[in-house]
N, C-alpha and C positions, 0 to 999 in steps of 0.2 A: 384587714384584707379587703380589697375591692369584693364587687357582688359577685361581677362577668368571671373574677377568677375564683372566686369561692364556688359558682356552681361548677366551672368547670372540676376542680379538686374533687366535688361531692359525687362527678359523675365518674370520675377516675375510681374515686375509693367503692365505688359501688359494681366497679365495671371489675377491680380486683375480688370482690369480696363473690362475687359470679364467676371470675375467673378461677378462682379455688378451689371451689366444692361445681364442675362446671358436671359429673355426674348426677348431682341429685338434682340440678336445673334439667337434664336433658331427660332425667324419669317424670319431671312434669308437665311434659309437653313441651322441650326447647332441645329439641336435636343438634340442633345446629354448633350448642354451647362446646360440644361435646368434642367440637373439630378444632377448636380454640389454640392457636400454636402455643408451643413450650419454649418459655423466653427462658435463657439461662446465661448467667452472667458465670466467668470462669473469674477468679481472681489470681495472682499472682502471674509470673512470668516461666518459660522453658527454659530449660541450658540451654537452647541452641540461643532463645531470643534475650538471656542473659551476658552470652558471651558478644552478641551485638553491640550489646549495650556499651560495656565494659571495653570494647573496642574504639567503637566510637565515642565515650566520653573523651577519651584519652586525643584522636584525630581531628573529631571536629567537636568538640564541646559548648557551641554557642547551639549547636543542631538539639545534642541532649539537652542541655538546659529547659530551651523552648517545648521541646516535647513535655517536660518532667513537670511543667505547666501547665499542662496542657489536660482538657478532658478524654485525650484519648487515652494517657497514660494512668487517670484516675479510674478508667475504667477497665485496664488490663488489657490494653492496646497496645502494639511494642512497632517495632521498626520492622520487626521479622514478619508481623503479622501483613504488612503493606509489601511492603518490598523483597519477599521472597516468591520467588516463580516457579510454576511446572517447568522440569528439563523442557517439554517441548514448546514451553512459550518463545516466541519470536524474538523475545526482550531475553529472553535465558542468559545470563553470564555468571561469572563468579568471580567476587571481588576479592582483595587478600584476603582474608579471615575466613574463608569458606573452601578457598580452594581444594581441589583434593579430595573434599567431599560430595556427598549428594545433593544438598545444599545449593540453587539457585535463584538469583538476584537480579534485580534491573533497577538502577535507579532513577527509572520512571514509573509513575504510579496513575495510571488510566485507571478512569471513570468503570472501567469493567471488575476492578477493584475494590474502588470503591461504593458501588453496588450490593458487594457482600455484605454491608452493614447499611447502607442507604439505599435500598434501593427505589424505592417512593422518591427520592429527591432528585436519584439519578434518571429514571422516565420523563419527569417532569421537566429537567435541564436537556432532554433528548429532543423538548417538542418547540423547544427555544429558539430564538434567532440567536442566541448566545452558543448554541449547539453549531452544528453544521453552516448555517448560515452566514456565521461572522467568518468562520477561516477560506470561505468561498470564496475571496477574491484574493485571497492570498495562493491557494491550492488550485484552481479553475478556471478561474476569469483570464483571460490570451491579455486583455486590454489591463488588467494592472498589470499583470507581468513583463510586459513591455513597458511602463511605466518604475517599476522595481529596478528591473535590469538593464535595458538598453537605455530608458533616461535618465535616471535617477543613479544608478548604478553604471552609467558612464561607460557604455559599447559605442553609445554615438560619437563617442571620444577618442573612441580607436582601444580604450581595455580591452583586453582580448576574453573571452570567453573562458570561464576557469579561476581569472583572476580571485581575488577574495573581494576585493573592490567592486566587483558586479554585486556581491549580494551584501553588503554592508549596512544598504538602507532596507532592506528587507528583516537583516536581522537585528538591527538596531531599533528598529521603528514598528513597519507594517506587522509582522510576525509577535512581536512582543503583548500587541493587544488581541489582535486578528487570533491568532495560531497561524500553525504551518501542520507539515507532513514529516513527520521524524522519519529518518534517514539513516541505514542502521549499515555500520561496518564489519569487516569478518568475524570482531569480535562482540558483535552482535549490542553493540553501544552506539549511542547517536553521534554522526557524524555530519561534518559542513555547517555545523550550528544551527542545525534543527531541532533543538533541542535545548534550552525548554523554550514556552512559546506561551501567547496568549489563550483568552478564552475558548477556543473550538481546537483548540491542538489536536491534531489526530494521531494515534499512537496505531505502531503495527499490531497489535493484537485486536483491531480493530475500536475501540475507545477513541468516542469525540468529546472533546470538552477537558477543562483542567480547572477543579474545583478548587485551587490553590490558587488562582489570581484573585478570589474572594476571599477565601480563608487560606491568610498565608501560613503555608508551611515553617513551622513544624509545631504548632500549637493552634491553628485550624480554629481559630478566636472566632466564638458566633457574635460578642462584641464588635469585635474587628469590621464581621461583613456587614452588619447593620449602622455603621456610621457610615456618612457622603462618603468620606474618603476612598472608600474601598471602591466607590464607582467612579470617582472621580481622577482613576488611576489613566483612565480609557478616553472617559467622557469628557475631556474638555478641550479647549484651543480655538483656532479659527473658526474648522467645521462643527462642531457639537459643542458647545459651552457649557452643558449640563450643570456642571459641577457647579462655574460662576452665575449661570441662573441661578439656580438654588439658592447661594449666597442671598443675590440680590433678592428673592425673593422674601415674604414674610415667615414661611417655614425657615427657611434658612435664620433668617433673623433671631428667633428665637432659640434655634439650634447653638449658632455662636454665642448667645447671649445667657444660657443655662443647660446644654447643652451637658459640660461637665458633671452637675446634679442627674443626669437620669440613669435610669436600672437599662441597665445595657444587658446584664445576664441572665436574666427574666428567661425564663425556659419558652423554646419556639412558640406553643403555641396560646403560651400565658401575656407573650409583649403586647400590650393593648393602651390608649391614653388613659395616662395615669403615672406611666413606666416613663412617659414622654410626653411634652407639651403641646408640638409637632409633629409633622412627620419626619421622616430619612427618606431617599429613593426605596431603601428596603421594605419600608412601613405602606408606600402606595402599591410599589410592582412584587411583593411577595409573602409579605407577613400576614400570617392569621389574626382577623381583625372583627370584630362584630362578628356574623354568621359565617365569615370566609376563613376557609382555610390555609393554611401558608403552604406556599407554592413555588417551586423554582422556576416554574417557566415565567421567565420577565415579561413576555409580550403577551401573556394571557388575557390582561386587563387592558389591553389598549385597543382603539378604535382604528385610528389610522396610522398608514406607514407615513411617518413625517421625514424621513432619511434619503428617500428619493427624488429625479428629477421632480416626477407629478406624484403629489401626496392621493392613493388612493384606501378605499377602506380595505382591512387588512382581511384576506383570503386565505386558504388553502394551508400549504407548511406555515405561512408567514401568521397565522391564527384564525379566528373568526370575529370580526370588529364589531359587530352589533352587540354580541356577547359581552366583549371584553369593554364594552363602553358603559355597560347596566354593573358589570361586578367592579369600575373603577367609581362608579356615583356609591355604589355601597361602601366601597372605604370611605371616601369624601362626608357622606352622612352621619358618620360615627361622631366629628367634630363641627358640621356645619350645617346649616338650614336646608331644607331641598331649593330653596330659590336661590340662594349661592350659589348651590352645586349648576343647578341648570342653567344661571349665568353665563359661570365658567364657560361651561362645555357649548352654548351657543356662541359665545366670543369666539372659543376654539375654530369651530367649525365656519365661521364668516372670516376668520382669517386662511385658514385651510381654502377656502373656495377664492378670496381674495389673490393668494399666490398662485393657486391652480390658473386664474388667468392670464396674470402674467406670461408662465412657463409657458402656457398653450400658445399665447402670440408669437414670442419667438421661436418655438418648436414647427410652427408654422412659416415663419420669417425662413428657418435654415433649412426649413425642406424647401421652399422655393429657388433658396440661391443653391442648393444642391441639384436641384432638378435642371437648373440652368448653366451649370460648371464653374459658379461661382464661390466653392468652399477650395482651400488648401486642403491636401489630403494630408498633412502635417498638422492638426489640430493646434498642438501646443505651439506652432508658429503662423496660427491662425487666429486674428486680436478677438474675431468677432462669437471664434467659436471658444476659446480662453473665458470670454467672457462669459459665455453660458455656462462654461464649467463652475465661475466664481458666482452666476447668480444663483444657481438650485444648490451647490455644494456647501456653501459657507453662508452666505446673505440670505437666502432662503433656508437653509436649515436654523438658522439661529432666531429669524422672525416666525417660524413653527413653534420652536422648544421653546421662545419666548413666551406666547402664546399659554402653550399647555404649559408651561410651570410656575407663569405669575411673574415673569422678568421682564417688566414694561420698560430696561433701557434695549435689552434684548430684540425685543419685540419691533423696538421700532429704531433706535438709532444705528446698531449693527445690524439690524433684520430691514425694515419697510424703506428703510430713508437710504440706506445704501441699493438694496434692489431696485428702486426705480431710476437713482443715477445711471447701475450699470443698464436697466431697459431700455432707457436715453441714450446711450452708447452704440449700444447693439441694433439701435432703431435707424441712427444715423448711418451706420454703417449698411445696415443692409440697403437705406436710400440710395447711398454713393455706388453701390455694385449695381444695382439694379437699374439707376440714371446711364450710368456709362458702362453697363457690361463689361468692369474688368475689377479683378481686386488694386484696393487701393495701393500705391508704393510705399506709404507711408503711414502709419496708423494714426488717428488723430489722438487717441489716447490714450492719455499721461501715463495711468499704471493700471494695468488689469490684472493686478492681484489685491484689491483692498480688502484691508485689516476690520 
């Protein structure tokens, strides 16, 4: 047994052997002991939650299996205990096997749910950009939504409103990682395909968030959400390459390369190097590690927003960056030198100021030809403002994450070496409006979507 988890055991079993007799600690001067909750494990299943079972083995039995797997069923977790509802919850229905009775069901299972048994995990996934945040431009923002449905979803096409074809790329795409806003019909079950959704799902009973895009349903694998994979569902492609950073990276390297040898089941707050060679996304943005404790809030430990036009340090809902930049050198420390670490994180931060100029030039270039009636009010049939979108959105976001994750093709052949062509572009362009006060007829360039 390692040290780091042998004291931790020693402090468990010590913390138990106080927890048991927590009377005679508090007649020695320790009141407090004395308030100590009563943890109690039920074992076995109810008729109601046996007749569940027995239903659904028979209807959908890939669902039980997975469960029957699963630590929630090793701990006398059932389907009824998730998916049974107050009459007056919002989600209230009754599916065959219930009807008739008193007995109500939703088969949606919000984070207010799962709170009864998590709730430490669920606070922490509330203070998230994975919370609220991410389904925010799917639920809020006017400019994706015209983006979903009038472009993308084909109104400018002449589909009428209603169609299904308006929300197709909403529900095929944006919504699957984003979330969305579930949508409930007379029979009080999600309707229009709001249902189910990405990470900030918002359910009516008020519940943000959908702890099943990590731990999929219906065996809820803490394995599962500690391998790339699990982020890499979201995280990759033109604009965020996450995942293929990693790859390329030397974490990554080593991940593929022995990857299959490590303790993946290591109890949360036990997985520490030794279980693993490297890291995972899990092991940097949430695992308890050296003195840190494991945390669901992904953006806890991060310095700056790298996801935006202008990368700034991370504020307010979005976290506190100076913070989250001292508790990401303490994970980092656990495997590497402090000169390493502070390496890093100044490379990071001279690239971060490097794009920052960039952006700030042209953000400056498009408010002048704005100020002077030279933008299309049609963006997307707009080359020079197209182009803005692909410098901070894709080429900029990838030479950030390259940066902070060690992907030097990232970094600079999809990130630095593409953003400066597109600056080149965008520079010429604003010369030619500005020479002759008119937008040009003809765009000079080739394709303002590069890969």
């Amino acid at each position: 047994m390692r040290l780091g988890s042998w004291f931790k055991w020693t402090f468990l079993l010590a913390f138990l052997a106080v927890f048991l007799v927590p009377g005679v600690y508090a007649a020695q001067g320790y009141p407090n002991l004395s308030k100590t909750k009563e943890l109690v494990i039920k074992r076995g299943y109810s008729k109601e939650a046996l007749q569940c079972i027995e239903c659904h083995a028979k209807k959908t039995p890939g669902i039980v299996e997975d469960w029957k797997n699963s630590r929630m069923a090793h701990a006398g977790v059932s389907c009824y205990d998730c998916h049974v509802v107050p009459k007056s919850s919002p989600m209230a229905s009754q599916c065959e096997g219930v009807r008739g009775t008193n007995i109500y069901t939703s088969p949606m299972v919000s984070p207010k749910t799962c709170a009864r048994c998590h709730p430490t995990e669920v606070e922490q996934f509330e203070k998230s950009a994975h919370s609220r945040l991410a389904s925010a431009p799917v639920v809020e923002k006017k400019k994706f939504q015209v983006l979903m449905y009038h472009l993308e979803g084909g109104e400018f096409m002449g589909i009428p409103k209603g169609d299904p074809r308006t929300t197709a790329t909403r529900r095929s795409g944006c919504q699957m990682c984003h979330g969305g806003k579930v949508e409930l019909g007379p029979d009080k079950k999600p309707v229009k395909g709001t249902w189910p959704g990405g990470i900030g799902h918002r359910y009516p009973d008020g519940g943000i968030g959908n702890c099943t895009v990590c731990h999929n349903r219906h065996r809820f694998s803490i394995a599962e959400a500690r391998k790339p994979e699990a982020c890499g569902k979201c995280h990759l492609g033109p604009d965020h390459p996450n995942i293929e950073i990693y790859y390329e990276s030397s974490h990554g390297q080593r991940f593929l390369t022995e990857g299959e040898e490590w303790n993946w089941e290591a109890a949360p707050d036990a997985w520490e190097p030794g279980d693993y060679t490297a890291p995972t996304c899990a092991t940097c943005h949430m695992s308890g590690i050296g003195e840190l404790s494991t945390t669901h809030n992904v953006t806890e430990r991060l310095k700056w927003d790298l996801v935006h036009a202008k990368s700034v340090i991370r504020s307010g809902e979005r976290g506190n960056g100076e913070r989250g930049r001292k508790l990401m050198k303490k994970v980092c420390l656990n495997c590497h030198s402090s000169l390493h670490v502070e390496t890093h994180f100044k490379k990071l931060d001279d690239v971060v100021a490097l794009y920052n100029t960039y952006i700030e030039n042209v953000q400056k270039m498009l408010a002048d030809l704005k100020a002077k009636g030279l933008l299309k009010k049609d963006k997307w049939k707009d080359p020079i403002q197209e182009l803005y979108y692909y410098l901070w959105h894709h080429t900029g976001r990838r030479a950030r994450h390259g940066a902070a994750m060690d992907g030097p093709d990232y970094a600079h052949w999809h990130g630095f070496f593409q953003i400066f062509q597109i600056y080149k572009d965008i520079e010429d362009l604003y010369n030619y409006r500005i020479k002759h006060g008119k937008i040009e007829e003809l765009s000079p360039v080739m394709s303002t979507g590069p890969l």
